[in-house]
N, C-alpha and C positions, 0 to 999 in steps of 0.2 A: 645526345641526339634529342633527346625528349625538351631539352630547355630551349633549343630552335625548334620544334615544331610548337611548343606553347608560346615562345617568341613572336613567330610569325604568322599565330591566330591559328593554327590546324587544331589543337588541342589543348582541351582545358583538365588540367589536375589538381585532386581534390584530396586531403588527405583527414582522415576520421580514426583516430589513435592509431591503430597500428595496418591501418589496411588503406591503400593507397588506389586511388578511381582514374581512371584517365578516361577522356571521352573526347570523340571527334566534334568539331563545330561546325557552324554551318559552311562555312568555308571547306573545312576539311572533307566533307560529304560528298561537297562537288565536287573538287579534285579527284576523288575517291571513284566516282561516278565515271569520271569523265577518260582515268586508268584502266580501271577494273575491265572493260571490252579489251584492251588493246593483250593487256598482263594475261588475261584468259586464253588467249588464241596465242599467244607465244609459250604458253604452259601446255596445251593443247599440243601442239604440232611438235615436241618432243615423244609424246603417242603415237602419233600420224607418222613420224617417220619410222617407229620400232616397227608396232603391232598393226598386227591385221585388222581388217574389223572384228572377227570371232575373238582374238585377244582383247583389243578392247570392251567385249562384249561380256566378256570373264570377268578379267579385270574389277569394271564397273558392278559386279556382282557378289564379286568377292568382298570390295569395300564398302557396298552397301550393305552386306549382309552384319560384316563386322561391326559398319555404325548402329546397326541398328541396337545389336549386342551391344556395346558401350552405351547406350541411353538406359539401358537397363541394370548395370554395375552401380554400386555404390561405392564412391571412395573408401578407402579404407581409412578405420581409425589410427591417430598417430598418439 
């Protein structure tokens, strides 16, 4: 997958001994742009159709809480 999207200009990768970079281009940006409204509201409306608004109102609270916890963890050592 990754050799058609750098094929067809979405993505350029970079590789630096053992750690490997992918990155969108400018091309891929817009595309990206141009999805992400339509992918949001289709992600969304799986919400809309379970939860109430008070569930969604938990929900959103519960995994903002969480994120916030994870900005604060440090990997662990391997």
């Amino acid at each position: 997958m990754l050799v058609r999207l750098e094929k067809d200009g979405y993505i350029n990768r970079k590789q630096d001994w053992k750690t490997k970079i992918i990155s969108l281009t400018e091309k891929g940006e817009s595309i990206l742009k141009k999805a992400m409204p339509a992918q949001l509201e289709f992600q969304s409306s799986f919400f809309d159709d379970v939860l109430s608004e008070e569930e969604k109102k938990t929900l959103y609270s519960l995994i903002t809480r969480v994120h916030k916890y994870s900005l604060k963890r440090e990997l662990p050592d391997r």
